[in-house]
MITORLUM-906265 format. One record per atom (N, C-alpha, C): x, y, z; atom name; residue number from 1. Coordinates in Angstrom, 2 decimals. Atoms other than C-alpha are relative to their C-alpha. Layout:
<rs>
<r><x>X</x><y>Y</y><z>Z</z><sedren>CA</sedren><drennu>NUM</drennu></r>
...
</rs>
This chain:
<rs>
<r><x>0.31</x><y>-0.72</y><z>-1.20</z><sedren>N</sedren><drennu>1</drennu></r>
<r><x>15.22</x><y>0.70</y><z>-2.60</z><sedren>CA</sedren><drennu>1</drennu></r>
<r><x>-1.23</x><y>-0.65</y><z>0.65</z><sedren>C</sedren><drennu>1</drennu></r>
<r><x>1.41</x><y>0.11</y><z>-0.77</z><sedren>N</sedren><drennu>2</drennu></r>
<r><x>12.62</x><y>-0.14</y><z>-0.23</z><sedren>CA</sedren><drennu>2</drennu></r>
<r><x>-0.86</x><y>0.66</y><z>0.86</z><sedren>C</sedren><drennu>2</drennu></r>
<r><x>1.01</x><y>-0.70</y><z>-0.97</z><sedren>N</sedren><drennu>3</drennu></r>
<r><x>9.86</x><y>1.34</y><z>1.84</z><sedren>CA</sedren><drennu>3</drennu></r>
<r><x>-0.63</x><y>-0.83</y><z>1.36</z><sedren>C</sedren><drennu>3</drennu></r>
<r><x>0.22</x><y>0.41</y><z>-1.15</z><sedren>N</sedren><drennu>4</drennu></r>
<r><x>8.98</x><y>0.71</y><z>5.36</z><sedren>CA</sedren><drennu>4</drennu></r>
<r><x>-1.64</x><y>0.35</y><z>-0.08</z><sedren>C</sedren><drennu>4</drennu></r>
<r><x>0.98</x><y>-0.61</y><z>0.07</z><sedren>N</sedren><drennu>5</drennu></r>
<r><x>5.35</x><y>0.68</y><z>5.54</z><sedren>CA</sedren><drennu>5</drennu></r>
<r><x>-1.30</x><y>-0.30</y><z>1.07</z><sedren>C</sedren><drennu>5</drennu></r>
<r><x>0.66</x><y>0.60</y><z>-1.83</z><sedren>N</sedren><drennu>6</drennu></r>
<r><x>4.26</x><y>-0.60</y><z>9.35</z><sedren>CA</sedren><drennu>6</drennu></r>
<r><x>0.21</x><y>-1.28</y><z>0.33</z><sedren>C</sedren><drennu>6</drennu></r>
<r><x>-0.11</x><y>1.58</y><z>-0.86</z><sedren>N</sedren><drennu>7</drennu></r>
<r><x>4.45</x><y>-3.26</y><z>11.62</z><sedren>CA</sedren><drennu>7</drennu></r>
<r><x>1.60</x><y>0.22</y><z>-0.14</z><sedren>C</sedren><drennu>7</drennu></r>
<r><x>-1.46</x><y>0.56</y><z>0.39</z><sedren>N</sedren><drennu>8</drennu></r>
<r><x>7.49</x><y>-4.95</y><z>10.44</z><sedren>CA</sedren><drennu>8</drennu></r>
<r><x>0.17</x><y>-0.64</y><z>-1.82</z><sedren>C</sedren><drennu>8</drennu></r>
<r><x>0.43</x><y>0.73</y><z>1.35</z><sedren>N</sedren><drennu>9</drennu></r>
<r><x>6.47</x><y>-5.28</y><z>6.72</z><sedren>CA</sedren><drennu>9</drennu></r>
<r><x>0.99</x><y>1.38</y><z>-1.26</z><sedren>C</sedren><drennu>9</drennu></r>
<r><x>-0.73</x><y>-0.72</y><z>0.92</z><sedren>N</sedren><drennu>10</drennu></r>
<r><x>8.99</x><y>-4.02</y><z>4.17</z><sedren>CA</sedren><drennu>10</drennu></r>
<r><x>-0.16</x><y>-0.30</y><z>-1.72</z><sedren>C</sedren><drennu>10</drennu></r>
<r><x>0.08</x><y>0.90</y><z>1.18</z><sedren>N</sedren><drennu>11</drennu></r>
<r><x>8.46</x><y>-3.93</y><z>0.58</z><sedren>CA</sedren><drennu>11</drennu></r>
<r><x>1.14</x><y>0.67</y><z>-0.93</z><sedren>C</sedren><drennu>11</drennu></r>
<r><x>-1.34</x><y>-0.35</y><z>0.69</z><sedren>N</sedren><drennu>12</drennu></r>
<r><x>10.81</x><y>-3.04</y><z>-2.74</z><sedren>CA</sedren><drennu>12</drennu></r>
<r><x>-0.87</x><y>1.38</y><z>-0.54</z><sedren>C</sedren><drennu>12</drennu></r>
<r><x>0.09</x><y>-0.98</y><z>0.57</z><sedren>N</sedren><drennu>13</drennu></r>
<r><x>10.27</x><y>0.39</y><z>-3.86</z><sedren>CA</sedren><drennu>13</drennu></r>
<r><x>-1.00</x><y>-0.53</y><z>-1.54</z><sedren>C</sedren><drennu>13</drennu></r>
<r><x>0.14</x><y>0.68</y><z>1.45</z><sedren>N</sedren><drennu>14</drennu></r>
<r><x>10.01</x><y>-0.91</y><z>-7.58</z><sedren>CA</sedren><drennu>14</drennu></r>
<r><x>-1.50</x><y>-1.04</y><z>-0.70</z><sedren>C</sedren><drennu>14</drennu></r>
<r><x>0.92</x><y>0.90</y><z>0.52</z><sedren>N</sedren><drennu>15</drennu></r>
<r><x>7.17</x><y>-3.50</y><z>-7.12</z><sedren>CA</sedren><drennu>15</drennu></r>
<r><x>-1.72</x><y>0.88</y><z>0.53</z><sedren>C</sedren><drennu>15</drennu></r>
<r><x>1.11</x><y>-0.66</y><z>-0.38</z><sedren>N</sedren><drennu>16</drennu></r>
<r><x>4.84</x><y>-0.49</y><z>-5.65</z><sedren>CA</sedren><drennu>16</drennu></r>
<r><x>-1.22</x><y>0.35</y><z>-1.52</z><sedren>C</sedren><drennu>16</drennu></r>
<r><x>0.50</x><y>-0.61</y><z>1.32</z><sedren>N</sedren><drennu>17</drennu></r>
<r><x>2.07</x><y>0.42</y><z>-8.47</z><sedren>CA</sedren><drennu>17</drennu></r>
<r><x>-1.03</x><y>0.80</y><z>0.24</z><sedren>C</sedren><drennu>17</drennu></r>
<r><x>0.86</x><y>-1.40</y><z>-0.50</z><sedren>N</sedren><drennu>18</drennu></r>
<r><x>0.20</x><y>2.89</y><z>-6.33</z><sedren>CA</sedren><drennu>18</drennu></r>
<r><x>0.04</x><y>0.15</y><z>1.35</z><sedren>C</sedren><drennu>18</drennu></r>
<r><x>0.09</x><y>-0.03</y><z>-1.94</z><sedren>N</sedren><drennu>19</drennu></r>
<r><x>-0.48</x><y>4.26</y><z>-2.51</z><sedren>CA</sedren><drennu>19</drennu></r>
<r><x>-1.20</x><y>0.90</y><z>-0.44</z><sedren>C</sedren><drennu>19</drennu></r>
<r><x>1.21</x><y>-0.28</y><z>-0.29</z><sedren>N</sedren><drennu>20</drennu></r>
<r><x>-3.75</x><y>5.41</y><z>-1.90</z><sedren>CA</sedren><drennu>20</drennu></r>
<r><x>-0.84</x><y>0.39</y><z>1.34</z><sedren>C</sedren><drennu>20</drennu></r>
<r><x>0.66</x><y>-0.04</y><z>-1.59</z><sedren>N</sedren><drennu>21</drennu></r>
<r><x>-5.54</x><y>6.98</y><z>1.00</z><sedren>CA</sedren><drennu>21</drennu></r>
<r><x>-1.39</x><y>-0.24</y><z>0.00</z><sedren>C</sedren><drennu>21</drennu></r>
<r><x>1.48</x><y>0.83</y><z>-0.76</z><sedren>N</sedren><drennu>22</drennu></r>
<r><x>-8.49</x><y>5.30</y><z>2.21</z><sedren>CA</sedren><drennu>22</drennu></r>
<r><x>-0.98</x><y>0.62</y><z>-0.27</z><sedren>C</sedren><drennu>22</drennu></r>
<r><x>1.26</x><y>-0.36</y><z>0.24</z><sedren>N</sedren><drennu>23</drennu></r>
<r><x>-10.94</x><y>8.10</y><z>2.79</z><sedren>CA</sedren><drennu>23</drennu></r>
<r><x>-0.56</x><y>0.60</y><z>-0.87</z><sedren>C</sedren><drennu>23</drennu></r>
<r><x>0.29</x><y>-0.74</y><z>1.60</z><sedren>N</sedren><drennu>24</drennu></r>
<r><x>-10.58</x><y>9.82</y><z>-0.69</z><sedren>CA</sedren><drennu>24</drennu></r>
<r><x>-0.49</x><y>-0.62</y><z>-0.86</z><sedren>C</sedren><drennu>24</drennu></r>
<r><x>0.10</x><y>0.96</y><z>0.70</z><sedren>N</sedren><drennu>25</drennu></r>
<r><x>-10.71</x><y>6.38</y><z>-2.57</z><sedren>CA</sedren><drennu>25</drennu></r>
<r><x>-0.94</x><y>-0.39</y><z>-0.09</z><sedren>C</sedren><drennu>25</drennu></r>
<r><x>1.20</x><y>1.08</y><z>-0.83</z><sedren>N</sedren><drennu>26</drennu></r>
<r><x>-13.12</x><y>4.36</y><z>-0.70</z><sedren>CA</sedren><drennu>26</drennu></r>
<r><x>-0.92</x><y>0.63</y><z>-0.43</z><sedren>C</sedren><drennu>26</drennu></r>
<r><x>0.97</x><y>-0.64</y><z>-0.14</z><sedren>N</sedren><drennu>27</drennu></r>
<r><x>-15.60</x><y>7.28</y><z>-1.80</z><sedren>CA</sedren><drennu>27</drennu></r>
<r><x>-0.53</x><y>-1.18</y><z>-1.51</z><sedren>C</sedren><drennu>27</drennu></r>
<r><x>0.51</x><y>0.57</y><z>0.91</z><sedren>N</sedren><drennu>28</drennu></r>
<r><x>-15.89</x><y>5.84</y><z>-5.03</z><sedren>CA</sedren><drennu>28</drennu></r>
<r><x>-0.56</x><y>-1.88</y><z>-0.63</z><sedren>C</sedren><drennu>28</drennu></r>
<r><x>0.59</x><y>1.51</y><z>-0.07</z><sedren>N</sedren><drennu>29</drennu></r>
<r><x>-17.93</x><y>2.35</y><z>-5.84</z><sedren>CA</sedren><drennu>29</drennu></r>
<r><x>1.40</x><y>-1.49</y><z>-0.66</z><sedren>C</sedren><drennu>29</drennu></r>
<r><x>-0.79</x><y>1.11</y><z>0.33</z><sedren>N</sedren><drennu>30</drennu></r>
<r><x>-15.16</x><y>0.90</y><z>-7.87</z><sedren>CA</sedren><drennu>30</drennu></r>
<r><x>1.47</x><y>-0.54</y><z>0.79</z><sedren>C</sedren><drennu>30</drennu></r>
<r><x>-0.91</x><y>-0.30</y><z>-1.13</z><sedren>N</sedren><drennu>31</drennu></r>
<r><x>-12.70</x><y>1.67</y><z>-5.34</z><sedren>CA</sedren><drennu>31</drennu></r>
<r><x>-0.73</x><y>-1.14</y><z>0.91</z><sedren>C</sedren><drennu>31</drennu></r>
<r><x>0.30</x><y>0.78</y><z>-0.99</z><sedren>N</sedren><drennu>32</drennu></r>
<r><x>-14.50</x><y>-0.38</y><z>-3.02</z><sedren>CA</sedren><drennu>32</drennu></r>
<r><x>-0.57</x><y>-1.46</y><z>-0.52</z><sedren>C</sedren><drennu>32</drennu></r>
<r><x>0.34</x><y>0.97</y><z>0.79</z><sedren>N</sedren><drennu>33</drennu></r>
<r><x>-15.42</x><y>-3.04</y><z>-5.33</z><sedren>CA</sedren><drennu>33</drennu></r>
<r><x>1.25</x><y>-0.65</y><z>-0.43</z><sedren>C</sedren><drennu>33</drennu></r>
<r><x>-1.57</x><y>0.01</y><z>0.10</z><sedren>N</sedren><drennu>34</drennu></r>
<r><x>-11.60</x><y>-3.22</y><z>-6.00</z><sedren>CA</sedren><drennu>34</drennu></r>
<r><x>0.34</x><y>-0.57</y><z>1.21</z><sedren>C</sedren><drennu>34</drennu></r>
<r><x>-0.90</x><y>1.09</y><z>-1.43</z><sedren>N</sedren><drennu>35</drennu></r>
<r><x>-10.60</x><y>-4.11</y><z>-2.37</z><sedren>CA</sedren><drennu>35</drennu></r>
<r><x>-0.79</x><y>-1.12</y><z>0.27</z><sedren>C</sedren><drennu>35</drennu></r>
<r><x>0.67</x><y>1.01</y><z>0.02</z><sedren>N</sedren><drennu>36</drennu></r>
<r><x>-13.66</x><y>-5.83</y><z>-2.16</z><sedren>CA</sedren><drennu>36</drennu></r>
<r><x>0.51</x><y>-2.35</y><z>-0.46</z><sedren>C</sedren><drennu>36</drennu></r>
<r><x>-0.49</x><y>1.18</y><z>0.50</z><sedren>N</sedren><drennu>37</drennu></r>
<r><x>-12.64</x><y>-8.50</y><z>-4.68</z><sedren>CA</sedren><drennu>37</drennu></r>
<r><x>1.88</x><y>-0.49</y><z>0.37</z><sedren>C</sedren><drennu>37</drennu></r>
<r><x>-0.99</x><y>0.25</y><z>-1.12</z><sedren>N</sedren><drennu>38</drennu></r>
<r><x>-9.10</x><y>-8.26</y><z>-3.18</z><sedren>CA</sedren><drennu>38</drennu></r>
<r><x>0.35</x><y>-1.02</y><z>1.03</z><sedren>C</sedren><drennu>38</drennu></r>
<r><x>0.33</x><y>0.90</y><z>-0.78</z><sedren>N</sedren><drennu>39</drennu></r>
<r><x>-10.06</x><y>-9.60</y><z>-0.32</z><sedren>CA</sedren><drennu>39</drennu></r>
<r><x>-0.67</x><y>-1.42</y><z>-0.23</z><sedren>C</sedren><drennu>39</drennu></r>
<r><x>0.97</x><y>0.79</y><z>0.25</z><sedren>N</sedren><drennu>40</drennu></r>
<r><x>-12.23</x><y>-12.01</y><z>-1.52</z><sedren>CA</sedren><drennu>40</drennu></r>
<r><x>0.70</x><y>-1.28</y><z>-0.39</z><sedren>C</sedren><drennu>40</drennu></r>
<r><x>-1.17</x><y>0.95</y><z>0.46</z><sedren>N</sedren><drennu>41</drennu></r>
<r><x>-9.08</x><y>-13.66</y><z>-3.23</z><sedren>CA</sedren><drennu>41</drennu></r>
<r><x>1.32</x><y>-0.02</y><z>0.49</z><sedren>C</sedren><drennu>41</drennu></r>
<r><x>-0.67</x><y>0.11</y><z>-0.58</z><sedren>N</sedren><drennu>42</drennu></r>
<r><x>-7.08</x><y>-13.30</y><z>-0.48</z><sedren>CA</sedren><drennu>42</drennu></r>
<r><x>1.50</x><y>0.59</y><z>-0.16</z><sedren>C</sedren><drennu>42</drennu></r>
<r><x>-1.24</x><y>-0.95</y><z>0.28</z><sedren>N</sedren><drennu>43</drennu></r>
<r><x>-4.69</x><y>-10.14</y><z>-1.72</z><sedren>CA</sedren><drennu>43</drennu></r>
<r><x>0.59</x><y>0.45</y><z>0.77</z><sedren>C</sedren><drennu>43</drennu></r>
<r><x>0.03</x><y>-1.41</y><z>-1.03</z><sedren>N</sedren><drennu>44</drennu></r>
<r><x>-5.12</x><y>-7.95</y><z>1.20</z><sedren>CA</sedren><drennu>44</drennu></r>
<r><x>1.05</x><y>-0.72</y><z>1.56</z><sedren>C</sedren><drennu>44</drennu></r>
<r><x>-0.62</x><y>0.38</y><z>-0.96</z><sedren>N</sedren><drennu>45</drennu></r>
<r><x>-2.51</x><y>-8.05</y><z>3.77</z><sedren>CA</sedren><drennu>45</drennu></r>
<r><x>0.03</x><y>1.25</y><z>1.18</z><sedren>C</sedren><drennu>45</drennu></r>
<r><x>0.10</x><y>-0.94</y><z>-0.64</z><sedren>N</sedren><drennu>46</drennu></r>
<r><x>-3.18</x><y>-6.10</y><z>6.88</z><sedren>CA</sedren><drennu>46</drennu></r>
<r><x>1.45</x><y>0.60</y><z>0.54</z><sedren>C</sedren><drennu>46</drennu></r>
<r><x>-1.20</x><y>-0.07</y><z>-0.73</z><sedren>N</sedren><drennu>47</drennu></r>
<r><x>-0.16</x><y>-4.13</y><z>8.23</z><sedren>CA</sedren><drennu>47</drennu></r>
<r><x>-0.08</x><y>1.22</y><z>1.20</z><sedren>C</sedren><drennu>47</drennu></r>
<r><x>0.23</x><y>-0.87</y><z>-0.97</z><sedren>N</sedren><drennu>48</drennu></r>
<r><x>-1.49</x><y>-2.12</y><z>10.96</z><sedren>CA</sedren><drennu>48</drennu></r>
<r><x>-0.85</x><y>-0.32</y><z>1.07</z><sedren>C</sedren><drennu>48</drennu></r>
<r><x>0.27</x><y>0.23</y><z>-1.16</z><sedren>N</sedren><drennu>49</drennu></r>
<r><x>-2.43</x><y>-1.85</y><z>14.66</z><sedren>CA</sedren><drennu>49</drennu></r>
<r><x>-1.23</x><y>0.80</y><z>0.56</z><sedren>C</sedren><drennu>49</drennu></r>
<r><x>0.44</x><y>-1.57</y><z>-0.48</z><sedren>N</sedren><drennu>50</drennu></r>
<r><x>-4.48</x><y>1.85</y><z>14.79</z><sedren>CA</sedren><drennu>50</drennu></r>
<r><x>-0.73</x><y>-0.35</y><z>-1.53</z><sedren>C</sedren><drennu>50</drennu></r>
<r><x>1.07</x><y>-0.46</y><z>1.37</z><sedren>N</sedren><drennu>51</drennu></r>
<r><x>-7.17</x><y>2.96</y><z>11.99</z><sedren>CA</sedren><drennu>51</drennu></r>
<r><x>0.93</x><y>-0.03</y><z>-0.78</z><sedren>C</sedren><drennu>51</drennu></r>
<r><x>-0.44</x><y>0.20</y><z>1.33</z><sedren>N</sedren><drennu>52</drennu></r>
<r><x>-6.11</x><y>2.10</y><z>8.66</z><sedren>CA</sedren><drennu>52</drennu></r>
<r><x>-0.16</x><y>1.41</y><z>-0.95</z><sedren>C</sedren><drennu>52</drennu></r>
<r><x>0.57</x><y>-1.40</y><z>0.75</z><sedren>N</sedren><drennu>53</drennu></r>
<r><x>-5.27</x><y>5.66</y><z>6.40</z><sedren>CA</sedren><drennu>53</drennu></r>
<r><x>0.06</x><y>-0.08</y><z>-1.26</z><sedren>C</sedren><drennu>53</drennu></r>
<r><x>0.20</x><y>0.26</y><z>1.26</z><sedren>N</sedren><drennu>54</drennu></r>
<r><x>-4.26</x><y>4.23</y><z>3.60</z><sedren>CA</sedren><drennu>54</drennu></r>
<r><x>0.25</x><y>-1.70</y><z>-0.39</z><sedren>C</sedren><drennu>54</drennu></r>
<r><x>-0.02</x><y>1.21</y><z>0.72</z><sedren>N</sedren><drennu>55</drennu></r>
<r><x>-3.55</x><y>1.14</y><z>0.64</z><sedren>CA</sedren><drennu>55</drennu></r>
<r><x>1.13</x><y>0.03</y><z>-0.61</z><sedren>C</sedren><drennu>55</drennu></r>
<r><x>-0.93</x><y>-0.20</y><z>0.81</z><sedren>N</sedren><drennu>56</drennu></r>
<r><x>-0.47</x><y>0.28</y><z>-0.97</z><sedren>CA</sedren><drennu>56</drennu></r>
<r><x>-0.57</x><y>-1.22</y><z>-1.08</z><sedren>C</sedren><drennu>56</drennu></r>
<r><x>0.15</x><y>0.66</y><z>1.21</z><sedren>N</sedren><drennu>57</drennu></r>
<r><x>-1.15</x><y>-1.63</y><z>-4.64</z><sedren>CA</sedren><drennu>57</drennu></r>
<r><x>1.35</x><y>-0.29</y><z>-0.24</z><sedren>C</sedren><drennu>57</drennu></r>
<r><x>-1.36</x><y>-0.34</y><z>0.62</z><sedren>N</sedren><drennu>58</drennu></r>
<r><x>2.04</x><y>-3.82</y><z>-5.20</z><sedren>CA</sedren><drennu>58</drennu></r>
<r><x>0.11</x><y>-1.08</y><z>-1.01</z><sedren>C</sedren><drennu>58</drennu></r>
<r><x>-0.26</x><y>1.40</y><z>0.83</z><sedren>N</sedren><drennu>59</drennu></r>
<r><x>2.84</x><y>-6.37</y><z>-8.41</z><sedren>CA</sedren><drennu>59</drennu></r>
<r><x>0.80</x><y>-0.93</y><z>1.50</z><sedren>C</sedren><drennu>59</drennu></r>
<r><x>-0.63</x><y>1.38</y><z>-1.08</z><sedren>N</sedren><drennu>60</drennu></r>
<r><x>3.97</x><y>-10.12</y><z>-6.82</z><sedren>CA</sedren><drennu>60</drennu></r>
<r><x>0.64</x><y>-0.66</y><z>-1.26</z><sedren>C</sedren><drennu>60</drennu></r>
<r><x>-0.23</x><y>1.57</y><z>1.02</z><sedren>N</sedren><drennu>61</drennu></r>
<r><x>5.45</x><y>-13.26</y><z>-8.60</z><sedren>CA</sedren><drennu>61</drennu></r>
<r><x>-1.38</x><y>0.10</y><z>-0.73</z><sedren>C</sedren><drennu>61</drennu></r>
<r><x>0.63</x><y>0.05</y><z>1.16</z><sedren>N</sedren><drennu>62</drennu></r>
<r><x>3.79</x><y>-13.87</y><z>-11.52</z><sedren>CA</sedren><drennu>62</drennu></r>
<r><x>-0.98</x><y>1.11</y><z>-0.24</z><sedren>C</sedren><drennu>62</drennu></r>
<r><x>1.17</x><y>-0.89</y><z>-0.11</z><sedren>N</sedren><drennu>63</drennu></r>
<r><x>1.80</x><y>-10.73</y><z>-11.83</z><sedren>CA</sedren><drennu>63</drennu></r>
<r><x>-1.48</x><y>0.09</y><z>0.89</z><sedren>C</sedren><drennu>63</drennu></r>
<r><x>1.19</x><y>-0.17</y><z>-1.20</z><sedren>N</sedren><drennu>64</drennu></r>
<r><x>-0.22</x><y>-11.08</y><z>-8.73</z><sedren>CA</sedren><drennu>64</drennu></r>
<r><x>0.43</x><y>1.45</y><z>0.75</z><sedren>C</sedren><drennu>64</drennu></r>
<r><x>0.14</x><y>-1.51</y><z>-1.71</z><sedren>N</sedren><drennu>65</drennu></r>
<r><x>-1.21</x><y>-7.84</y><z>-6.28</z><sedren>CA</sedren><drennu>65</drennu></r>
<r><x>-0.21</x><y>-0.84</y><z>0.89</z><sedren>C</sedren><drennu>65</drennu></r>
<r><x>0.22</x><y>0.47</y><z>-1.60</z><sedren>N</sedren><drennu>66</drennu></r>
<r><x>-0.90</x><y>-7.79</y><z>-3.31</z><sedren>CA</sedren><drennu>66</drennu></r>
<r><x>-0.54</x><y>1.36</y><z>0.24</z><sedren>C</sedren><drennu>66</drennu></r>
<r><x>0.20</x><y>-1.14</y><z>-0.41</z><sedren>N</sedren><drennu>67</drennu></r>
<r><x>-2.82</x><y>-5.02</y><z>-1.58</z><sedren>CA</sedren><drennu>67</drennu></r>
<r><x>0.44</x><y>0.46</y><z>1.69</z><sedren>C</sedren><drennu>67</drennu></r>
<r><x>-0.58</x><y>0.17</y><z>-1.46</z><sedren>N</sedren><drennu>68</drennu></r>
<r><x>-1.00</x><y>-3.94</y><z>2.11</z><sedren>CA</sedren><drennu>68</drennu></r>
<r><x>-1.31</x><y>1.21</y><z>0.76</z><sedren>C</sedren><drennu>68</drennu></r>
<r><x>1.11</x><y>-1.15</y><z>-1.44</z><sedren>N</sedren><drennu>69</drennu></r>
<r><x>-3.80</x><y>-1.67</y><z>4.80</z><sedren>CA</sedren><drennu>69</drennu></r>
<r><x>1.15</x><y>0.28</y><z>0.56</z><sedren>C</sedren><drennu>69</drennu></r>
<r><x>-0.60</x><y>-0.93</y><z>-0.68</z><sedren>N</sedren><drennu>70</drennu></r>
<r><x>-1.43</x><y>0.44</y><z>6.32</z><sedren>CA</sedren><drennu>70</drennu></r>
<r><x>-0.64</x><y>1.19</y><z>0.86</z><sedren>C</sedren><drennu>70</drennu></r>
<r><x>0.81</x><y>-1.39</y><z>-0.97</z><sedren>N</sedren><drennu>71</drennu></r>
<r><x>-2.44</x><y>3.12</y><z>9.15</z><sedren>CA</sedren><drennu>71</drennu></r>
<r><x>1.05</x><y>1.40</y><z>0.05</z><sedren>C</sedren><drennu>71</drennu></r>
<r><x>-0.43</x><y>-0.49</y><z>0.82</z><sedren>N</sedren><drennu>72</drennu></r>
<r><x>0.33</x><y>5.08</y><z>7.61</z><sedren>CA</sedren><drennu>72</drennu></r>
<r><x>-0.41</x><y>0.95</y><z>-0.70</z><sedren>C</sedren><drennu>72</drennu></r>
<r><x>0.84</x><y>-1.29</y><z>0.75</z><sedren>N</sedren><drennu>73</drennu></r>
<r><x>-0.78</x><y>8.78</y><z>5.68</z><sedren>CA</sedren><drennu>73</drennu></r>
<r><x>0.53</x><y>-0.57</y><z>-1.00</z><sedren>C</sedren><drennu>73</drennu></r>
<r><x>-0.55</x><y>-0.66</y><z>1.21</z><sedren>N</sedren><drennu>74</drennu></r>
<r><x>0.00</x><y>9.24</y><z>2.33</z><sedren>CA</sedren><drennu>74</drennu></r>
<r><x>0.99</x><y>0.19</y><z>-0.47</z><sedren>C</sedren><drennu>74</drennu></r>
<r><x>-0.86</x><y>-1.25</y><z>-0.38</z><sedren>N</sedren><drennu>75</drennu></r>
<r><x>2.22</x><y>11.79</y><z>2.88</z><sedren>CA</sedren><drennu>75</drennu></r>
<r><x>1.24</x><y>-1.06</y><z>0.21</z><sedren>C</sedren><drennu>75</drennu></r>
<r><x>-1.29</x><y>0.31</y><z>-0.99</z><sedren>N</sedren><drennu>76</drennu></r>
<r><x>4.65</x><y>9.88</y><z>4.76</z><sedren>CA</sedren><drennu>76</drennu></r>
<r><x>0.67</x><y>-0.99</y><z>-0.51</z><sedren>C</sedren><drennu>76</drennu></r>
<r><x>-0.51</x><y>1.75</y><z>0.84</z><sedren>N</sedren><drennu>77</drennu></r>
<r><x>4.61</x><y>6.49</y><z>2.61</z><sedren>CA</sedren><drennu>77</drennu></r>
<r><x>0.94</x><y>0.78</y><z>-1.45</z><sedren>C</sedren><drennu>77</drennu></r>
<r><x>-1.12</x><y>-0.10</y><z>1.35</z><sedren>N</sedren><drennu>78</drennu></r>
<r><x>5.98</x><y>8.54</y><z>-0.43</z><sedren>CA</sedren><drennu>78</drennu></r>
<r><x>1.02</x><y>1.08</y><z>-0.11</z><sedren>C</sedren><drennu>78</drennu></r>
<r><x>-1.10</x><y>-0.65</y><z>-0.66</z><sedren>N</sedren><drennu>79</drennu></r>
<r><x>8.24</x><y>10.34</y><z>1.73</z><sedren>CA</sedren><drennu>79</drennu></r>
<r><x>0.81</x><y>-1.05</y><z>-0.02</z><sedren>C</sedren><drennu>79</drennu></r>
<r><x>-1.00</x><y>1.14</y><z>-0.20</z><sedren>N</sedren><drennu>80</drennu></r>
<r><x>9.84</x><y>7.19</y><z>2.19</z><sedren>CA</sedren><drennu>80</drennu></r>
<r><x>0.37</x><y>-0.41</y><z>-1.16</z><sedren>C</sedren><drennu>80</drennu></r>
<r><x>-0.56</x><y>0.19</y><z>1.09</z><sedren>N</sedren><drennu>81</drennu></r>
<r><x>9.62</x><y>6.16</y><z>-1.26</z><sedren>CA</sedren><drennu>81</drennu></r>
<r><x>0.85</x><y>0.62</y><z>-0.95</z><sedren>C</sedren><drennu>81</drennu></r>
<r><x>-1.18</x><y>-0.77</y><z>0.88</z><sedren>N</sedren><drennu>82</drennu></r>
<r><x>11.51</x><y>8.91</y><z>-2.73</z><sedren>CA</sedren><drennu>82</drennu></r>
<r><x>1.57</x><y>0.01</y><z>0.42</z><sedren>C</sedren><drennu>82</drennu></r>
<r><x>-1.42</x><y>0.16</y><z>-0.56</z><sedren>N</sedren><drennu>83</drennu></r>
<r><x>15.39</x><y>8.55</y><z>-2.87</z><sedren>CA</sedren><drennu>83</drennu></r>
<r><x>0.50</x><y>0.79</y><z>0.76</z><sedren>C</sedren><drennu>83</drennu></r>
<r><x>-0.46</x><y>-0.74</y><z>-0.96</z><sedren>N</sedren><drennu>84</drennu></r>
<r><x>17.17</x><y>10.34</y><z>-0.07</z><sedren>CA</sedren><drennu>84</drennu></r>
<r><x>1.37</x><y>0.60</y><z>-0.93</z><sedren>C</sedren><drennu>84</drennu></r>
<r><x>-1.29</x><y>0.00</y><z>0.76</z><sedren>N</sedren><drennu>85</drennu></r>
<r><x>20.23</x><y>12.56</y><z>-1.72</z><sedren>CA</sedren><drennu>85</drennu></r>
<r><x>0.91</x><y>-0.10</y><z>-0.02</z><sedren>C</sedren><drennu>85</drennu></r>
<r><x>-1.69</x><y>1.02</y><z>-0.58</z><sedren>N</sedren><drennu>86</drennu></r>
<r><x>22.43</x><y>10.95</y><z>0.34</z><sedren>CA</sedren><drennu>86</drennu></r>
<r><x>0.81</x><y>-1.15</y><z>-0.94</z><sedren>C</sedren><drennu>86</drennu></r>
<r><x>-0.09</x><y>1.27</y><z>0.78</z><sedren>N</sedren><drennu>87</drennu></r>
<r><x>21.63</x><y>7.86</y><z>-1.27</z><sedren>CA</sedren><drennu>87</drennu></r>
<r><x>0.29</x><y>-0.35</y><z>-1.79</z><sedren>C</sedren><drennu>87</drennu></r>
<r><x>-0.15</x><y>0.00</y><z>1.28</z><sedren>N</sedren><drennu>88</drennu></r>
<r><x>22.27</x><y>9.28</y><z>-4.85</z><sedren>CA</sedren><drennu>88</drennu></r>
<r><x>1.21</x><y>-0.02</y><z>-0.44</z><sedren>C</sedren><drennu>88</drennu></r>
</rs>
């Protein structure tokens, strides 16, 4: 399955290993020491146009993250990620 999660950036359900909102996270030092180094090594892929609300954490090839900025809630990203019961 996959999740739509802005722009035009789709990823696989499966390779997600968290979603995170921004202003809950960010409070804490390691939280920000976390995207920090992220960035630093060139994880962070922006996927938004409007204030950023949250983070998706996803495994890559060879056990690399990738971290996506989404302007995206919460709410809405793991609305998408859950199976529809159509689709079951």
């Amino acid at each position: 399955m996959f999740i739509h999660i802005g722009l035009d950036k789709v990823i696989r359900s499966g390779d997600v290993l968290g979603i995170f909102d921004l202003d809950n996270t960010t409070v804490s030092k390691t939280t920000r020491d976390y995207l920090a180094f992220a960035q630093k090594n060139g994880q962070i892929t922006d996927v938004c146009t409007d204030l950023p609300k949250s983070f998706v954490v996803c495994s890559g090839k060879k056990n690399e993250q990738t971290v996506y900025i989404t302007q995206l809630n919460t709410s809405t990203l793991l609305k998408r990620a859950k199976p529809s019961k159509k689709s079951l």
